[in-house]
Structures are given as structure tokens and as C-alpha cells.
C-alpha positions as CSV (number, residue, x, y, z in Angstrom):
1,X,119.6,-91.4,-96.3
2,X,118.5,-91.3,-92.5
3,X,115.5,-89.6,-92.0
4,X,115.9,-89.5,-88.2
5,X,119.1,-87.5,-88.9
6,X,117.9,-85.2,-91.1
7,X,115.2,-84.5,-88.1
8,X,117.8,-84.5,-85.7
9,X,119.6,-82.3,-87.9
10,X,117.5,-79.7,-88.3
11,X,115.8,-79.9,-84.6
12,X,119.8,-79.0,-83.4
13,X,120.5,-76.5,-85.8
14,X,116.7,-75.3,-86.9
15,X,118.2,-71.5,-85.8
16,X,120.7,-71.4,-88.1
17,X,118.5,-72.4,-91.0
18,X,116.1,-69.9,-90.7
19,X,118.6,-67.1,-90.0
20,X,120.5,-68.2,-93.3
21,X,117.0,-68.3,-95.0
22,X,116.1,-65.2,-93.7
23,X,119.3,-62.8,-95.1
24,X,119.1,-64.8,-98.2
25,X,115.4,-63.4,-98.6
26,X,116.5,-60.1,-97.3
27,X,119.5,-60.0,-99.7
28,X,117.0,-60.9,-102.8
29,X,114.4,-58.5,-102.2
30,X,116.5,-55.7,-101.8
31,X,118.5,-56.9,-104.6
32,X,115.8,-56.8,-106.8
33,X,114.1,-53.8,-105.4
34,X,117.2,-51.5,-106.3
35,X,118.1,-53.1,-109.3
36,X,114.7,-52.8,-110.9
37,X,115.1,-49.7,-109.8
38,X,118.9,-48.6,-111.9
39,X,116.9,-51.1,-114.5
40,X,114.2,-48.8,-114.9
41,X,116.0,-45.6,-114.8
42,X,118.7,-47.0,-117.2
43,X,116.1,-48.3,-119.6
44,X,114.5,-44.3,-120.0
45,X,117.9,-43.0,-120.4
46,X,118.7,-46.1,-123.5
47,X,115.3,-45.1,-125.4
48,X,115.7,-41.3,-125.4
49,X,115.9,-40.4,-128.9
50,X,119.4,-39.3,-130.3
51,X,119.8,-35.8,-132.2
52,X,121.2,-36.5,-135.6
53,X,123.9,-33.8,-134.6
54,X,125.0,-31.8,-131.6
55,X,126.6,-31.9,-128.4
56,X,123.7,-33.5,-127.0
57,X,124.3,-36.4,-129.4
58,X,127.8,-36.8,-128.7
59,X,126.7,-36.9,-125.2
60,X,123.9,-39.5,-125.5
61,X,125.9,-41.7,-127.6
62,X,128.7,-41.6,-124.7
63,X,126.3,-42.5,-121.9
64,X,125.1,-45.7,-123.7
65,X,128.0,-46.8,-124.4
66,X,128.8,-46.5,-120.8
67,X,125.7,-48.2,-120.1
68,X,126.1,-51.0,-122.5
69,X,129.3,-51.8,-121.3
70,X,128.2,-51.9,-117.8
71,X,125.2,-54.5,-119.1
72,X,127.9,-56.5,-121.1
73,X,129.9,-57.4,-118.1
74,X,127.2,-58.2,-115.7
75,X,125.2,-59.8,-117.7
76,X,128.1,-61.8,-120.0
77,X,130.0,-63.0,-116.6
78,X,128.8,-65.0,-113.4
79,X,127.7,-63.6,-110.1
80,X,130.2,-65.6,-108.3
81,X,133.1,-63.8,-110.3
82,X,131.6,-60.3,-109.5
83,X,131.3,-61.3,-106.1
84,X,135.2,-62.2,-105.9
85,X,136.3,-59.1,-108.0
86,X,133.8,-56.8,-106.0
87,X,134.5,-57.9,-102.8
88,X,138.1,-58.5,-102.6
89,X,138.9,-56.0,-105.5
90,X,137.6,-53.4,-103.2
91,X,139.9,-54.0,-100.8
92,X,142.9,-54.6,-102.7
93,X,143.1,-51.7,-105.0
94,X,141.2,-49.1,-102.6
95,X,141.7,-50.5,-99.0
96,X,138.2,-50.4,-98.5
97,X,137.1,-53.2,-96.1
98,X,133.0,-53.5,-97.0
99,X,130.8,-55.4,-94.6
100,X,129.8,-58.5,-96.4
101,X,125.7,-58.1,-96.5
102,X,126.4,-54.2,-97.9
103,X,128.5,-56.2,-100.5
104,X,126.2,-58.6,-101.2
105,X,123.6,-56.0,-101.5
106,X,125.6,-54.3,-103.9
107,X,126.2,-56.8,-106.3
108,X,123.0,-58.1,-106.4
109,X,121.4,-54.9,-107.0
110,X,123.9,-54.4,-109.9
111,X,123.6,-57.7,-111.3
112,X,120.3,-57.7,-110.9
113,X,120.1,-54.3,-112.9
114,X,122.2,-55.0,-115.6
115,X,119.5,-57.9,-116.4
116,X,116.2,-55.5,-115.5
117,X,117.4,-52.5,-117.8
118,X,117.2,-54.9,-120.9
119,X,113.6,-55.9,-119.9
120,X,112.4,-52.1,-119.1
121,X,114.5,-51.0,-122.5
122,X,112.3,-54.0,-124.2
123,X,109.0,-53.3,-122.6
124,X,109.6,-49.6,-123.3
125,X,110.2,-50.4,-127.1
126,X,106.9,-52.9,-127.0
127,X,104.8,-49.7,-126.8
128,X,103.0,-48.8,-130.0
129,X,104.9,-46.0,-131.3
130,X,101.4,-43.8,-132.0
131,X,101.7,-43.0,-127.8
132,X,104.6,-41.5,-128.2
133,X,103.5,-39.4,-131.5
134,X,100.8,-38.4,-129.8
135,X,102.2,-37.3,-126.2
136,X,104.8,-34.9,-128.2
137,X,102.1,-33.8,-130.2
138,X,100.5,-32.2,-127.5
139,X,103.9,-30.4,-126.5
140,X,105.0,-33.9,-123.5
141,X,108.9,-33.7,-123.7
142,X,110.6,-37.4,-123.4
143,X,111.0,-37.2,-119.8
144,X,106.7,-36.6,-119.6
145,X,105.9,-39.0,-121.9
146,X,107.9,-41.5,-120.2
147,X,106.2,-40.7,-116.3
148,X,102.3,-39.8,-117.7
149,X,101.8,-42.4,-120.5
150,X,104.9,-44.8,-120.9
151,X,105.8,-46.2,-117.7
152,X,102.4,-46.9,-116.1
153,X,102.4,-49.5,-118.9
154,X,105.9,-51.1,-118.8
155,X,105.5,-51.2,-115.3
156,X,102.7,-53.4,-115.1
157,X,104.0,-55.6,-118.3
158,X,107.4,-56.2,-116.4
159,X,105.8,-57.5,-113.4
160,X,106.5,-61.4,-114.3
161,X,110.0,-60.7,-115.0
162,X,110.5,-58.6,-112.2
163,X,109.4,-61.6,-110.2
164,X,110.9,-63.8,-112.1
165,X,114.2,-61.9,-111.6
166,X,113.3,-61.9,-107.5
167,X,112.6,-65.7,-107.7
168,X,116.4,-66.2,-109.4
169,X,118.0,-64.3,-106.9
170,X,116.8,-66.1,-104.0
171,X,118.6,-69.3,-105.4
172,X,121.7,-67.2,-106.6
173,X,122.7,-65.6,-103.8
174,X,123.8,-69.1,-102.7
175,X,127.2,-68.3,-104.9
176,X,127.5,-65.1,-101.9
177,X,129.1,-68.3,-99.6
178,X,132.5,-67.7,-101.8
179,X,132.4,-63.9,-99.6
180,X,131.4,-66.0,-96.5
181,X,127.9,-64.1,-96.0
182,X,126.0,-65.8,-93.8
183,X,123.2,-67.1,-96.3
184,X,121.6,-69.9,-96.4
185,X,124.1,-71.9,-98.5
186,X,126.8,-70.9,-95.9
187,X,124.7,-71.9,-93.3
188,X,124.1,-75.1,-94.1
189,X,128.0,-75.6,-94.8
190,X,128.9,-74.5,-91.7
191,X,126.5,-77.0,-90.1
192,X,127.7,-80.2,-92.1
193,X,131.2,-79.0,-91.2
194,X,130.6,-79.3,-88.1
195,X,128.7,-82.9,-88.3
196,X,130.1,-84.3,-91.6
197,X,126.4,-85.1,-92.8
198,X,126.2,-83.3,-95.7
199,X,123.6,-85.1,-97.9
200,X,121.5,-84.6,-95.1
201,X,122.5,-80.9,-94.3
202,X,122.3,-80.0,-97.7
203,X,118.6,-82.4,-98.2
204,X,117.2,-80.0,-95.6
205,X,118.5,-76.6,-97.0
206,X,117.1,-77.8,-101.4
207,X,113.3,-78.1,-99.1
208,X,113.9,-75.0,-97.7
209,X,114.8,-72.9,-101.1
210,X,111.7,-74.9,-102.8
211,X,109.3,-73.5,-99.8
212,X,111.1,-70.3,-100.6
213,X,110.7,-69.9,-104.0
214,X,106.8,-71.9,-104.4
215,X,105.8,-69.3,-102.2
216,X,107.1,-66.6,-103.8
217,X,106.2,-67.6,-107.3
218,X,102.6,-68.4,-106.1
219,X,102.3,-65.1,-104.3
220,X,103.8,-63.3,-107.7
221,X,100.6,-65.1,-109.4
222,X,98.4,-63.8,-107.4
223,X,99.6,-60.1,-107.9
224,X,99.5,-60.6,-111.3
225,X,95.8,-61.8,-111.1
226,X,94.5,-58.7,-109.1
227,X,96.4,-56.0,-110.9
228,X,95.0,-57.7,-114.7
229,X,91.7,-58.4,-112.8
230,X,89.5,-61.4,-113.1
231,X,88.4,-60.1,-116.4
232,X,91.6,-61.1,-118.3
233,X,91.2,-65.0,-116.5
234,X,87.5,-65.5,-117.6
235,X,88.5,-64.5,-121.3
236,X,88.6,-67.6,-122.5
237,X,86.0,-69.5,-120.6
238,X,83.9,-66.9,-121.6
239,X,84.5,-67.5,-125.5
240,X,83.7,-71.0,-125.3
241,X,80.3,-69.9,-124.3
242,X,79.8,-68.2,-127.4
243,X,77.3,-69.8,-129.1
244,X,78.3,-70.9,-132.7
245,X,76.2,-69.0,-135.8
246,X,74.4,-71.9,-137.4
247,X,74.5,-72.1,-141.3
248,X,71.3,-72.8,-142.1
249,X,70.7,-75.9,-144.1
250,X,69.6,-76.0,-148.1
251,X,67.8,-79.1,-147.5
């Protein structure tokens, strides 16, 4: 490996990289942003509680299986598939022609929700079961319970995974080159295309994804810190302070 052409490399083609690194940050955030948000709203409608008989159950039991199915096939087959099925499904069977970063929007969002309405449905189940008792108790339908006393909580426990989620969609949306968006994994093929280096092309793009996603994982950390507060992080250097009882001695 030449490191003077991996400088030369990226000094001729430096515009390219950050543009590709750029719309592959775009595309995750927004990704992640709208899927947590079908996540979230699938997740309230999965826990409401089923009527042992009525139209209403017939109804409920329809709509998740509907959602289960949709959670099935995004989460049980890869991006890269959905992206060719999507994309060029669209046009195929409809005619419609989408604009590639709308499509890759799109199936990132419902990728990316398929896998955030199992974590909101888990951290929604995680509650202790005496909150929810006790918000119908004083007359909270599921819908109130679920904005006053439920969510507040899931919302902060999902926080990790939501990032975690964000951090895996920054590397994923690599698979969006099969669409030709112009992300960063696209980027960097069209510049070692163009001067047959790709170890080096591609050398320069992995540092580029690691700066991406330490910095996002670090900045996640901190966000996590100051929402828990500093109370939570001094737990246990404050229980090795506690002094020991001593048993006193018979002799």
C-alpha cells in the first residue's frame, strides 16, 4: 500500500468523499428519525389489549397480523433485496420512476422501523404492569396511559438502541450503491473506477465510516449521560465508599 497515493487520492477527489459522506449521514438520520417514529406508533398499536370478543377484536387481531407480517419481511430479508424489489419493483409493476435519495429514504425508514417497533413493543412490555393498573384505575383509556405515564419511560429506555439502530444505518446504507445513490460506498467506486486503485480508494472511505460512526457513538454516550444524570455514573464509586459494618471481636 502507497501512502502517497492514498494522499494523492483523496487530495484529487477529497469533494467527492465528503459529498458521499454527507448523503450517507443524511440518509441515516432521516432513516432512523422516521422509522423510530412508524416503530413507536406500531409498537402502541401491538400492546393495546384485545377484547375477548367483538368487532373490535376481530379488528385488532387483523391489524397485527398486518403488522407482523410487515416486521417478518423486513426484518427476516436483507436491505439490499428491499432496495432492488423497492426500487425497481416500483417501476416495473406501477411505472413509477422514484428519485433515488426519496427511495433510499424510504427503505431505510421502513427497515429501520420494522426493527424499532420490536424494541418500542419490548420496552413497552418491560413496564411494571401496576402503571398501567393504576392509570385505568383512575379512568386513563390506553391511548392516555400510553402518552402521560408509558412513553416518557420507553422513550428514555430505547435511547441506546435507537442510536444503536442510527449507528447501523450509517454503515448499511453502503448496500444503497446496488440503486446507484450517490453515497459514500458509490462514491468511492466511482473514484477507483476511474483510477483502478481500489485498496486505496476503498482504505480512505473504511477511515471515513470509522470517524463517522466513533463520533456518533461517542456523541450517543454523552446523551445518554445527561438525560440519566451524573447520579446514575457515580453509583458505584459511591458504594465503594461505604464503609464496611465491623463485627465486633469476642476476644
Amino acid at each position: 500500500m502507497s501512502f502517497d497515493w492514498i494522499i494523492k487520492i483523496f487530495t484529487e477527489n477529497w469533494p467527492m468523499f465528503i459529498r458521499g459522506a454527507g448523503i450517507t449521514l443524511l440518509i441515516a438520520l432521516i432513516g432512523t428519525i422516521i422509522g423510530a417514529m412508524i416503530g413507536l406508533i406500531i409498537g402502541v398499536i401491538r400492546t393495546i389489549p384485545i377484547p375477548e370478543k367483538g368487532m373490535k377484536r376481530a379488528l385488532l387481531k387483523f391489524i397485527n397480523a398486518i403488522l407482523s407480517i410487515y416486521i417478518e419481511i423486513f426484518r427476516g430479508t436483507p436491505m439490499i433485496v428491499q432496495a432492488m424489489v423497492i426500487y425497481y419493483g416500483m417501476a416495473i409493476a406501477f411505472g413509477i420512476d422514484m428519485d433515488r435519495l426519496l427511495a433510499a429514504f424510504f427503505i431505510v425508514s421502513i427497515n429501520t422501523g420494522a426493527y424499532m417497533s420490536e424494541i418500542v413493543r419490548g420496552g413497552i412490555l418491560s413496564i411494571d404492569k401496576g402503571q398501567f393498573e393504576a392509570a385505568h384505575a383512575i379512568g386513563m383509556n390506553h391511548l392516555q396511559t400510553m402518552t402521560n405515564v408509558v412513553l416518557p419511560q420507553v422513550l428514555r429506555n430505547i435511547l441506546p438502541a435507537t442510536g444503536n439502530e442510527f449507528v447501523i444505518n450509517i454503515k448499511d446504507t453502503s448496500v444503497l450503491n446496488v440503486i446507484s445513490v450517490s453515497e459514500l460506498f458509490f462514491a468511492t467506486k466511482s473514484i477507483a473506477g476511474n483510477n483502478f486503485k481500489y485498496f486505496e480508494s476503498f482504505f480512505i472511505a473504511s477511515v471515513i465510516y470509522l470517524i463517522m460512526t466513533f463520533t456518533v457513538t461517542r456523541i450517543l454516550r454523552y446523551l445518554e449521560r445527561k438525560l440519566e444524570g451524573p447520579e446514575n455514573y457515580n453509583l458505584a464509586g459511591n458504594q465503594m465508599q461505604v464503609d464496611t459494618p465491623k463485627i465486633p471481636s469476642n476476644h
